[in-house]
Backbone bond lengths (Angstrom), bond angles and torsions (degrees), N, CA, C in turn:
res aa  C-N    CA-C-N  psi(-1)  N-CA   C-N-CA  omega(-1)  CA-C   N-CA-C  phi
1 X - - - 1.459 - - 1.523 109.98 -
2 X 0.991 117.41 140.01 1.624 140.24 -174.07 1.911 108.11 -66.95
3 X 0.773 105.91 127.16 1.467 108.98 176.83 1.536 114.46 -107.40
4 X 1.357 140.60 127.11 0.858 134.12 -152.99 1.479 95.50 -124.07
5 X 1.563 128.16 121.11 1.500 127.36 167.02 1.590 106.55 -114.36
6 X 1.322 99.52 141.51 1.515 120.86 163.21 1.545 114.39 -97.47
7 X 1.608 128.24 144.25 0.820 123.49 166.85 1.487 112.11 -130.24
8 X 1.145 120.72 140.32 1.572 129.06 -167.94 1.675 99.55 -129.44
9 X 1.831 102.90 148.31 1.611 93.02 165.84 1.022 109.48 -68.81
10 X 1.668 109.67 -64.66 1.189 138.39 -147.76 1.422 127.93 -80.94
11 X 0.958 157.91 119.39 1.772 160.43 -177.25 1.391 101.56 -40.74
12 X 1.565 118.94 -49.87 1.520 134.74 175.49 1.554 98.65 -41.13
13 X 1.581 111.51 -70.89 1.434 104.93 -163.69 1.596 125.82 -85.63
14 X 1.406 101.83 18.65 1.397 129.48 170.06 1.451 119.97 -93.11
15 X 1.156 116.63 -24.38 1.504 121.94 -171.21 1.570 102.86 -83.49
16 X 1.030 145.38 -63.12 1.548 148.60 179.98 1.733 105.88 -43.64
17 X 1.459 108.05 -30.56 1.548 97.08 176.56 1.335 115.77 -91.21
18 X 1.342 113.92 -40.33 1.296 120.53 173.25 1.937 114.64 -51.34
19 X 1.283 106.29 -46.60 1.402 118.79 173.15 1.599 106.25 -65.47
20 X 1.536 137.30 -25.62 1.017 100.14 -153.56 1.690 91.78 -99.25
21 X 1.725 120.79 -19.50 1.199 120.34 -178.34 1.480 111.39 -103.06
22 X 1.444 106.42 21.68 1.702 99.33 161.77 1.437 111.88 74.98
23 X 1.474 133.77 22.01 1.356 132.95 -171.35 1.266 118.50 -57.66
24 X 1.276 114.32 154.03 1.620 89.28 165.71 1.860 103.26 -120.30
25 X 0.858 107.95 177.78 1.487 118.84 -178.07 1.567 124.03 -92.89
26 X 1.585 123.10 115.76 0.621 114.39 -147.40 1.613 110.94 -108.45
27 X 1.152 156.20 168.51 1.327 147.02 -173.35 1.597 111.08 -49.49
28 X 1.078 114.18 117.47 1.511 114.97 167.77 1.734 131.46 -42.05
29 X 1.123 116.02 123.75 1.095 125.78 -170.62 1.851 112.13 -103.62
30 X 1.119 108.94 134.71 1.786 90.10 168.59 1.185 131.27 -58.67
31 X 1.325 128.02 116.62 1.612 125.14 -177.13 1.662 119.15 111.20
32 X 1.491 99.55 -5.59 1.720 104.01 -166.02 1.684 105.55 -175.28
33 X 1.043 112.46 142.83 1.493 135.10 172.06 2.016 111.13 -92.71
34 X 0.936 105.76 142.51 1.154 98.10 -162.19 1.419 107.77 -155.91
35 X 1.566 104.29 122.84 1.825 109.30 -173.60 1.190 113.17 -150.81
36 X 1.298 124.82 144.44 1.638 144.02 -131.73 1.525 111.75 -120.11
37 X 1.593 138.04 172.55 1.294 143.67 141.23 1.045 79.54 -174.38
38 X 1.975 82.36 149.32 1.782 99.98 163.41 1.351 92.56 -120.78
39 X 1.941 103.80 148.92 1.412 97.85 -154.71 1.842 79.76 -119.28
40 X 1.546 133.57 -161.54 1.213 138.90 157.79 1.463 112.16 -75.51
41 X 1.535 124.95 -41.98 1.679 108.44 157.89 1.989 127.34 -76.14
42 X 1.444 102.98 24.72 1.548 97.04 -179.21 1.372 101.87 115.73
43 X 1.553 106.94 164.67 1.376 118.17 -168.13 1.374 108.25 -85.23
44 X 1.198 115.15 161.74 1.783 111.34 -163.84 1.933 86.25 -128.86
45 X 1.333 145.29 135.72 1.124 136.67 157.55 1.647 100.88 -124.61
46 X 1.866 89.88 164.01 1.642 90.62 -167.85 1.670 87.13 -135.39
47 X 1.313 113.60 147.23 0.786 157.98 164.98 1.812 150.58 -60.98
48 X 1.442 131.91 52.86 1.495 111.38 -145.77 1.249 91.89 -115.31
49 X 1.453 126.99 119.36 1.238 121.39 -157.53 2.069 93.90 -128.06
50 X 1.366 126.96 -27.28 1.806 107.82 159.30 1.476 80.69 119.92
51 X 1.463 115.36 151.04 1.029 134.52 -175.27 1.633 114.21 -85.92
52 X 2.020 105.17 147.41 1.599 100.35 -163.45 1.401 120.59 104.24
53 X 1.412 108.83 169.08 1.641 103.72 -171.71 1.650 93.44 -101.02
54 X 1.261 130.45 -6.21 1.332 126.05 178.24 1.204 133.29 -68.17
55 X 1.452 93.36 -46.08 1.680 140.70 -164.94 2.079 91.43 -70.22
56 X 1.522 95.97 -59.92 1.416 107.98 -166.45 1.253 120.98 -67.66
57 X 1.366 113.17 -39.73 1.851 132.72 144.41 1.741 103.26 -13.44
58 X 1.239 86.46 -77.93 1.744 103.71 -145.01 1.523 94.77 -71.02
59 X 1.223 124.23 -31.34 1.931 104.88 -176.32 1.549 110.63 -97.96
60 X 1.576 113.41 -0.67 1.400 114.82 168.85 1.590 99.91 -80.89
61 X 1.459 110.90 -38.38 1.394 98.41 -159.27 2.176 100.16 -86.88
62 X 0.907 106.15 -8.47 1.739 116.80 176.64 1.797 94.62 -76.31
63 X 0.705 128.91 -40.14 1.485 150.54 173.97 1.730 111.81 -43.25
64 X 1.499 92.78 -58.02 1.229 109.71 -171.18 1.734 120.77 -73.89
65 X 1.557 92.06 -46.48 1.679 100.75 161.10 1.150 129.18 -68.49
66 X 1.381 113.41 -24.93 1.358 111.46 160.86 1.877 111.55 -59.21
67 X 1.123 125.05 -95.44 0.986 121.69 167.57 2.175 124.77 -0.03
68 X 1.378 84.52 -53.15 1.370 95.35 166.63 1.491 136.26 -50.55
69 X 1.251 107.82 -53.79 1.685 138.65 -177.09 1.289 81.89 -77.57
70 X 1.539 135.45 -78.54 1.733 117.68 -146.75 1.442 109.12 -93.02
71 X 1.399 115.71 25.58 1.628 120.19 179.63 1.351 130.82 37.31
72 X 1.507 112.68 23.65 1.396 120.20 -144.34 1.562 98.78 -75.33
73 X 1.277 143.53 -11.89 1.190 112.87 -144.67 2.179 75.06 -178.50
74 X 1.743 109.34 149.27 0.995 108.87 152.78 1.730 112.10 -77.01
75 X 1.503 121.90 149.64 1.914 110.34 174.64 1.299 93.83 -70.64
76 X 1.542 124.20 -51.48 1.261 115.41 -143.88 1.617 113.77 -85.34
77 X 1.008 88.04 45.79 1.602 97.74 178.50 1.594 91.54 -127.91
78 X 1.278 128.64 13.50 1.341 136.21 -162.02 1.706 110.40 -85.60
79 X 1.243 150.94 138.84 1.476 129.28 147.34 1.292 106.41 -112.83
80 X 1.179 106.92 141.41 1.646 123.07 -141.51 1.840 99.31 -123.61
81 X 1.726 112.73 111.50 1.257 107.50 161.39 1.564 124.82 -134.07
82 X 1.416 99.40 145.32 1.716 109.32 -179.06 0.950 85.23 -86.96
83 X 1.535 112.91 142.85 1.818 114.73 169.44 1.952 75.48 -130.65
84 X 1.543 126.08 155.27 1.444 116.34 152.35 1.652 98.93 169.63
85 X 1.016 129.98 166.22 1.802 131.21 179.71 1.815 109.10 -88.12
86 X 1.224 92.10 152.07 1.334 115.58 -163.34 1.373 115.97 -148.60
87 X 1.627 135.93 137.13 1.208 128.11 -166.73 1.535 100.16 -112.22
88 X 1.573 110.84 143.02 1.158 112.32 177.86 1.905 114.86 -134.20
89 X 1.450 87.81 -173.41 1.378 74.82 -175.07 1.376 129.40 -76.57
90 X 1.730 129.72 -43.83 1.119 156.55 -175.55 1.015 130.96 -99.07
91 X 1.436 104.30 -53.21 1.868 122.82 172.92 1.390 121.51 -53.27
92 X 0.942 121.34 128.57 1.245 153.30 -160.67 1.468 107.71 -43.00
93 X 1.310 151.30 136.32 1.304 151.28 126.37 1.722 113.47 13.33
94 X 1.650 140.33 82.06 1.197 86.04 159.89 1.460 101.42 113.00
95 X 1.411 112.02 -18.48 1.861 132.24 -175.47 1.394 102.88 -88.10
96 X 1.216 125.39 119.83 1.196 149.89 -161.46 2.468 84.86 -85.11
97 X 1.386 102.87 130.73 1.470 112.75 177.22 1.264 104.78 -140.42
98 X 1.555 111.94 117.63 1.472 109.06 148.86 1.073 102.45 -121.30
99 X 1.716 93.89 130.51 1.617 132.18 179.91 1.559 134.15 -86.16
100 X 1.210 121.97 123.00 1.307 125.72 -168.89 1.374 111.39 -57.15
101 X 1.368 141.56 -47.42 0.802 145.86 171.60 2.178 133.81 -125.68
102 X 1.349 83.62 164.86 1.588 80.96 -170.13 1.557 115.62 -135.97
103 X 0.953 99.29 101.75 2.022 116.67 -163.79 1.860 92.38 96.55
104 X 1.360 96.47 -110.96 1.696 115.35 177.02 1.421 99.50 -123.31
105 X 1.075 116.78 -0.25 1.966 105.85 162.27 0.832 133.19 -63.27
106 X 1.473 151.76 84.77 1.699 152.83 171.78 1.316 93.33 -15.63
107 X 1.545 126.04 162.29 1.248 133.43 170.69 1.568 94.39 -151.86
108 X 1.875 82.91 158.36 2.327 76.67 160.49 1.357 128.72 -79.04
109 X 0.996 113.20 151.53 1.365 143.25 -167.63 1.621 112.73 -110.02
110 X 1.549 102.62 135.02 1.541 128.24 177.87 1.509 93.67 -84.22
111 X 1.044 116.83 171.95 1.940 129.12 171.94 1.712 92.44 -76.77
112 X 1.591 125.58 -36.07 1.643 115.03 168.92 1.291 126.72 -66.03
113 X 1.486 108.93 -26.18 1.505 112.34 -165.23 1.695 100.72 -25.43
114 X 1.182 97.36 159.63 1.340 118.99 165.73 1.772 110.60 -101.51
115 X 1.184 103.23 72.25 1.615 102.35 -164.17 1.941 114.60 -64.28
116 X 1.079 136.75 -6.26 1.224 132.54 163.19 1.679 118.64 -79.54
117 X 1.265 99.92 -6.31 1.741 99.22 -159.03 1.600 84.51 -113.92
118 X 1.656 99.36 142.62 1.633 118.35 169.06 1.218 106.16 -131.76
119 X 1.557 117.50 144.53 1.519 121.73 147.04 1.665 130.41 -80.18
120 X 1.534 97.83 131.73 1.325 75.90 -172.82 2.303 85.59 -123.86
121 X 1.223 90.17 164.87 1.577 102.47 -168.16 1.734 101.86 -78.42
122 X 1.182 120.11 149.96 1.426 117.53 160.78 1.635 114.87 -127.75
123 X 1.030 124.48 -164.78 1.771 123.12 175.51 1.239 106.84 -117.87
124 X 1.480 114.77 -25.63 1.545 111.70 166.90 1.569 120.37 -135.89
125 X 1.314 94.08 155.55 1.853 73.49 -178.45 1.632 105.40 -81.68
126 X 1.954 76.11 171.51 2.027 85.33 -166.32 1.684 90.19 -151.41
127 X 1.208 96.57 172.66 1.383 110.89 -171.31 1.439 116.43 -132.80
128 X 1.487 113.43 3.63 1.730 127.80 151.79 1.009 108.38 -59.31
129 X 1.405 126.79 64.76 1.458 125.96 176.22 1.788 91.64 -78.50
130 X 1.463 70.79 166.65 2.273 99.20 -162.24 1.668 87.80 -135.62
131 X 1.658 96.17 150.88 0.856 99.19 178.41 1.769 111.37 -92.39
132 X 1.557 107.25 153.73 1.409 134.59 172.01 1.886 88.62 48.91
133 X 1.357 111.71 63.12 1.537 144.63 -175.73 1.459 88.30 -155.65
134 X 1.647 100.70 138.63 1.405 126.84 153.65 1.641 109.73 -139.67
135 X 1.808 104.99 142.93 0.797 114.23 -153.97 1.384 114.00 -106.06
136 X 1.244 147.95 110.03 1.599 140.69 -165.06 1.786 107.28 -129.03
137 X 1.163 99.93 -161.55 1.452 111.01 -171.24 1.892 119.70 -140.03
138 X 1.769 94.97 10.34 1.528 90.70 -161.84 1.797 99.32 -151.58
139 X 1.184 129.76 -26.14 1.176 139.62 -109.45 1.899 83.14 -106.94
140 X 1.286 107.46 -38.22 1.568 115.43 -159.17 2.126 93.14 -81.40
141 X 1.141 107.46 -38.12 1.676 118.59 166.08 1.214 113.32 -55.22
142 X 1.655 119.62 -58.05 1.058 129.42 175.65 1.918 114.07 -27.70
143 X 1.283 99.01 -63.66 1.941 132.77 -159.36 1.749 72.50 -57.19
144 X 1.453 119.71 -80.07 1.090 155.02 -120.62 1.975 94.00 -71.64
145 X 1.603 117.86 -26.54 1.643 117.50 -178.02 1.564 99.07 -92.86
146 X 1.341 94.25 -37.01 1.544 113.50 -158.73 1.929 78.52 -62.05
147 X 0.992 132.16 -76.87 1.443 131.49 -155.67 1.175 106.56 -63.62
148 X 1.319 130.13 -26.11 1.515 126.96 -161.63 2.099 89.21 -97.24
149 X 0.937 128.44 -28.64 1.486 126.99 159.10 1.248 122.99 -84.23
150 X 1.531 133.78 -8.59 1.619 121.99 167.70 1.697 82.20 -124.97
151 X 1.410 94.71 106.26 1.896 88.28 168.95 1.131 97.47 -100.75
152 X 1.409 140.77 37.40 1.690 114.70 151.52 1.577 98.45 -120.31
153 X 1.577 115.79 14.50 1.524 110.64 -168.49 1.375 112.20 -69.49
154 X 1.017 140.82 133.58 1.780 149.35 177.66 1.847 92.95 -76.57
155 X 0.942 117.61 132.09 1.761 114.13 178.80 1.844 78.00 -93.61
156 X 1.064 125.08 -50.04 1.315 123.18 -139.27 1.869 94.54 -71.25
157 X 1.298 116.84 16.88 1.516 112.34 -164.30 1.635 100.88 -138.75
158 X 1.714 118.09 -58.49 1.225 136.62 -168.05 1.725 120.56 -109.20
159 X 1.729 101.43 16.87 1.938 98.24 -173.85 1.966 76.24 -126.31
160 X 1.054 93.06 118.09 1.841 88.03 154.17 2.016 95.89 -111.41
161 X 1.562 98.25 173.70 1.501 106.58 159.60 1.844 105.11 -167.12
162 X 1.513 87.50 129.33 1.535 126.97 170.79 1.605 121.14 -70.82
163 X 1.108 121.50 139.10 1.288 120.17 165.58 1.606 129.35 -149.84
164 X 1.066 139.88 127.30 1.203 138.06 179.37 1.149 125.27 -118.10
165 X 2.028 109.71 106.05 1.639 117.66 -161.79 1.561 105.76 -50.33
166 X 1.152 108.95 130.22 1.421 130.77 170.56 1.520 114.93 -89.07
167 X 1.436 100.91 -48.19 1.772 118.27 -165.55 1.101 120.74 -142.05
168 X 1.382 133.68 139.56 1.490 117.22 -173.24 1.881 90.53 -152.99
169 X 1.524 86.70 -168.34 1.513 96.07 -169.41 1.536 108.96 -68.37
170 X 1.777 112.60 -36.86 1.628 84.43 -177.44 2.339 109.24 -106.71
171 X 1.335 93.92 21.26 1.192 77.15 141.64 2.055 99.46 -160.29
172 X 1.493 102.62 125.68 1.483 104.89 -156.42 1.854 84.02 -88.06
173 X 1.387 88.38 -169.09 1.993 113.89 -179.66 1.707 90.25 -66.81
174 X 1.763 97.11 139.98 1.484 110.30 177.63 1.417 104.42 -125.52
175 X 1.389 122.49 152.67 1.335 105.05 175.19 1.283 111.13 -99.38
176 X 1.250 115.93 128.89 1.985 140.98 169.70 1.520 129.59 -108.86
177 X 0.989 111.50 146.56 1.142 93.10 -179.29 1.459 113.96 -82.77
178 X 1.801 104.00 165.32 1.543 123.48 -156.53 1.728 94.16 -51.28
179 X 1.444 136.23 -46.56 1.238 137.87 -179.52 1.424 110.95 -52.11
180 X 1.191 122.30 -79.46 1.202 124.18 144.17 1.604 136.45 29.53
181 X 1.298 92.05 -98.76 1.731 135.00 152.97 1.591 97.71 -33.31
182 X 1.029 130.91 -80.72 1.340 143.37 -166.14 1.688 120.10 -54.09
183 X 1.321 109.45 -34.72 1.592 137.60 170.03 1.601 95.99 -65.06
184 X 1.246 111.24 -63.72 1.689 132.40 -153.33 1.726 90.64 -68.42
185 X 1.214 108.97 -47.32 1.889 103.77 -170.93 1.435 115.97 -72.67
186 X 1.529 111.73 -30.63 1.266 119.53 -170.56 1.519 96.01 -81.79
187 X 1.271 123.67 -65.29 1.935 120.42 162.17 1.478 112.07 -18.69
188 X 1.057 134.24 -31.20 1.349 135.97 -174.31 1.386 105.22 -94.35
189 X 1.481 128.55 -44.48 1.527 105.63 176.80 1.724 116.67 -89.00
190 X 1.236 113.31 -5.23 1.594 132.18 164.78 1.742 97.50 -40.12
191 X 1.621 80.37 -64.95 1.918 86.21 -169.55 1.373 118.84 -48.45
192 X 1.476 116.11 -46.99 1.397 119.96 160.10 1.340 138.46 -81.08
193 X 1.434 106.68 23.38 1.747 104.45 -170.38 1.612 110.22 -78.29
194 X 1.472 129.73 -20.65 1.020 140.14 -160.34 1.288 106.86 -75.55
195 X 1.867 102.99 -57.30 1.711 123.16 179.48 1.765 99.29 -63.07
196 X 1.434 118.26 -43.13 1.183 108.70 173.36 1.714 142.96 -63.56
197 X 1.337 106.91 -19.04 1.507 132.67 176.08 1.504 106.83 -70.60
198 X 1.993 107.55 -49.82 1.306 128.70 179.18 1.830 108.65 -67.48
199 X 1.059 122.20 -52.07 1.290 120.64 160.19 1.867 117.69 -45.41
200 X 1.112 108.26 -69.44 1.901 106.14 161.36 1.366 118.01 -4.58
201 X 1.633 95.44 -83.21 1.504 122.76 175.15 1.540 107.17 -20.09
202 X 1.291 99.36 -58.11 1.645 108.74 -157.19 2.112 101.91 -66.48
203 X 1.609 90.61 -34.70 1.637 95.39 -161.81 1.810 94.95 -72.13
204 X 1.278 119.11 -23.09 1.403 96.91 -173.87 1.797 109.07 -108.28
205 X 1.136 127.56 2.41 1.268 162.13 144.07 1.987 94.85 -33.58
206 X 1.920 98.34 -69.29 1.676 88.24 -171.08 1.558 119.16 -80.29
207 X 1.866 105.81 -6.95 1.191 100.03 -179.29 1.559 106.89 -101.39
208 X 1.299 115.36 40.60 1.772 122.42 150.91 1.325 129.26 -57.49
């Protein structure tokens, strides 16, 4: 049976999933937060690995040794999703995107994907938005442990990635405070948790 992991930077964009499938929380690990359900199509695990390519490094790769040392599980039997916000150029406030690609890596694809548009990671945010470009902070790291630890993984079959416009050209990144911020990110995947649960369905649905 297929195991399905989510990975999130942020605690913000962790809470709406965790809440909507009842997770529970699982012992803390160094580098990442980490919370569980087993559902009737397979176990779903989540992922909170901290904002940045540093942050995302170190609890994917704590992740990995774990797994390693207690042999629990083959990875590559894994399906692997970034869910997290991203600023773009056009798209709407708040518009739920899954993206065909991530850097120049093909990824799998929903029948919605937005197959011209990629995320690619930056170190800081910016507001040179590009078109049918989305802009994140984790997503290109993400691809990048995940592949270098399942070397027989197909991205183009078993990596999806999610995004929910945060920022765009006519209204760019504002500064708020960290409380704030945290309310405002989690409100944004709230809005999409429903379409996002329903999307799930479908991803472990094709890997039957």
């Amino acid at each position: 049976m297929n195991k399905l992991m989510i990975v999130t930077a942020l605690m913000a964009e962790a809470v709406p999933i965790i809440d909507a499938y009842k997770m529970r929380k699982e012992p803390k690990k160094p580098g990442y937060h980490h919370y569980s359900v087993s559902t009737p199509a397979g176990p779903i695990e989540l992922l909170v690995c901290g904002l940045g390519t540093q942050q995302m490094r170190e609890g994917l790769e704590g992740f990995f040794r774990i797994q390693t040392t207690l042999k629990l599980e083959d990875t590559q039997e894994i399906i692997w999703i970034n869910i997290g916000v991203a600023g773009a150029l056009s798209h709407s406030l708040g518009e739920l995107l899954w993206v065909g690609a991530i850097g120049e890596t093909e990824i799998a694809r929903l029948p919605q994907t937005a197959e011209q548009i990629r995320v690619i990671s930056l170190d800081t945010p910016s507001i040179d938005y590009k078109v049918n470009t989305l802009f994140d902070m984790e997503a290109e790291t993400f691809l990048d442990v995940v592949m270098q630890y399942s070397t027989h993984l197909k991205p183009q079959r078993r990596v999806f990635c999610a995004k929910v416009v945060s920022d765009n050209q006519q209204a760019p990144l504002v500064e708020m405070s960290v409380k704030s911020r945290k309310k405002w990110l989690s409100a944004l995947l709230q809005k999409n948790i429903a379409s996002l649960r329903n999307d799930i369905n479908n991803i472990i649905k094709t890997m039957d």
